[in-house]
N, C-alpha and C positions, 0 to 999 in steps of 0.2 A: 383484889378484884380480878378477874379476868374474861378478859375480852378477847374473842374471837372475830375473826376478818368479819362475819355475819353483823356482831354486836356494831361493830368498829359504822360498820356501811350504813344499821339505819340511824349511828348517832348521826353522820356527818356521809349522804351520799354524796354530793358533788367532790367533796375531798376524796373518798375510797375512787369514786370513777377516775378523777386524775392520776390516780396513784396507779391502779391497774392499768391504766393506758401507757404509762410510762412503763409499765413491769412486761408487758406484751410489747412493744417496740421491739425488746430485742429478747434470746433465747438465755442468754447468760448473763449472771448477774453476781457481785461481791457478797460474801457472807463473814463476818466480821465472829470468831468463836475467841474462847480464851484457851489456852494451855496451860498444863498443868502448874506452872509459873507464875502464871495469872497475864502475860504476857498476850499482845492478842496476836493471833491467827488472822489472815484474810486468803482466801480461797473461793474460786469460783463457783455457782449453784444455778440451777436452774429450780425456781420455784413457781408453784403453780397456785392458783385462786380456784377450788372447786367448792362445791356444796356446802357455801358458807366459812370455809377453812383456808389459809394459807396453809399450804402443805411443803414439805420440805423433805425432798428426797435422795438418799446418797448413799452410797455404793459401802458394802459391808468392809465394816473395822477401819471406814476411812477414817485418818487424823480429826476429822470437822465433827463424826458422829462421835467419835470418842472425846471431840472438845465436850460436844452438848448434853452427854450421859454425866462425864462429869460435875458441870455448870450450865444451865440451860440459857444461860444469858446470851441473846446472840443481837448484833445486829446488820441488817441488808439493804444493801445500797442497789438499786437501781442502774443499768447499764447505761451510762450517757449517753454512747453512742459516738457517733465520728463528729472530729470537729470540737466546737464550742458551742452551738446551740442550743443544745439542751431542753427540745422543742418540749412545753408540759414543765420544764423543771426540773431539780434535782430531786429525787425521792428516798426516802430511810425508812425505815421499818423498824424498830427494835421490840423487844420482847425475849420471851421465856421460849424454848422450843421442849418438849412433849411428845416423846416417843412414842407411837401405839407398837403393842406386843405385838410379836407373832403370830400368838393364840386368838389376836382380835381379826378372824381372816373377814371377817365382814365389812370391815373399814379397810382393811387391807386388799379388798376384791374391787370393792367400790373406785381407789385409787388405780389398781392396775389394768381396769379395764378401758380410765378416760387418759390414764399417762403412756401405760405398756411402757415400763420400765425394767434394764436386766435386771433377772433375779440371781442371788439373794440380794436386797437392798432395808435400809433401814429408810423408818419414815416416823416424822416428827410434825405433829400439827402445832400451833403456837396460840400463845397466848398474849396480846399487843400491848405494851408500856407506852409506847409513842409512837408517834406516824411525823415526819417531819418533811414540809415541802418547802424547796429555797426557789425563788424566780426571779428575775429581774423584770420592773411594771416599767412599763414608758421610758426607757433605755434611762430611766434616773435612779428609782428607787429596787433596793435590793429588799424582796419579801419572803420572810419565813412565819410560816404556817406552822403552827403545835401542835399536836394532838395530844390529851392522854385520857385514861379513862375516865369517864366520868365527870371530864369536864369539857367547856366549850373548847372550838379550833382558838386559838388565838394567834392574832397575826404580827409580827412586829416589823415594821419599816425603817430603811436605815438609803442612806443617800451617801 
């Protein structure tokens, strides 16, 4: 199955709104690739929410785009931020990441004109396996929120 940030929003808007809020706090964010090892990679990304897409944009022949050409499996973690707070929550993303060609300059114009990003650059739309939210309720209980396709959020609580 695959779910794009668009699908992911109308199963579950109040979860995509938290998630994006968390992803806009700050400009940089962890992206979790594997190597050719299988070993994982964590290096920093800035990703963007446009027209229904997570989009995922990074600089030519970097190690992270050459992780995802390999194995698309990625996952991103959300910038916490300073401190412990964590205001929103901890947030992950995982999924497949999905190159668009060169030759697709229509998708590729649409991005550079709302990012304006240096060029050459590779660009990866994704496809969402999971969305995962951790918070702490009522300074007791620790709550993680699940997503995955096609099925309800579920939330599990733990003290």
């Amino acid at each position: 199955m695959h779910t794009n940030w668009a699908a992911f929003t109308a199963a579950e808007p109040d979860l995509a709104k938290t998630v994006e809020e968390r992803f806009a706090a700050y400009t940089h964010h962890v992206l979790a690739t594997l190597r050719k090892d299988g070993s994982p990679r964590t290096t920093g990304l800035e990703a963007r929410f446009l027209n229904g897409e997570l989009w995922l944009g990074m600089m030519p022949a970097s190690l992270k785009a050459l992780d995802l050409r390999r194995d698309p499996r990625f996952a991103l973690q959300a910038n916490p931020g300073d401190g412990t707070g964590m205001g929103g929550g901890d947030v992950r993303i995982s999924g497949r990441a999905v190159e668009v060609p060169d030759d697709d300059t229509e998708t590729r114009r649409g991005y550079v004109e709302e990012v304006e990003p240096p060029e050459p650059f590779h660009l990866f739309r994704t496809e969402l396996t999971e969305v995962v939210r951790t918070r702490v309720e009522d300074d007791t209980y620790l709550v993680v929120q699940v997503w995955k396709p096609g099925e309800p959020v579920r939330a599990l609580r733990r003290t």
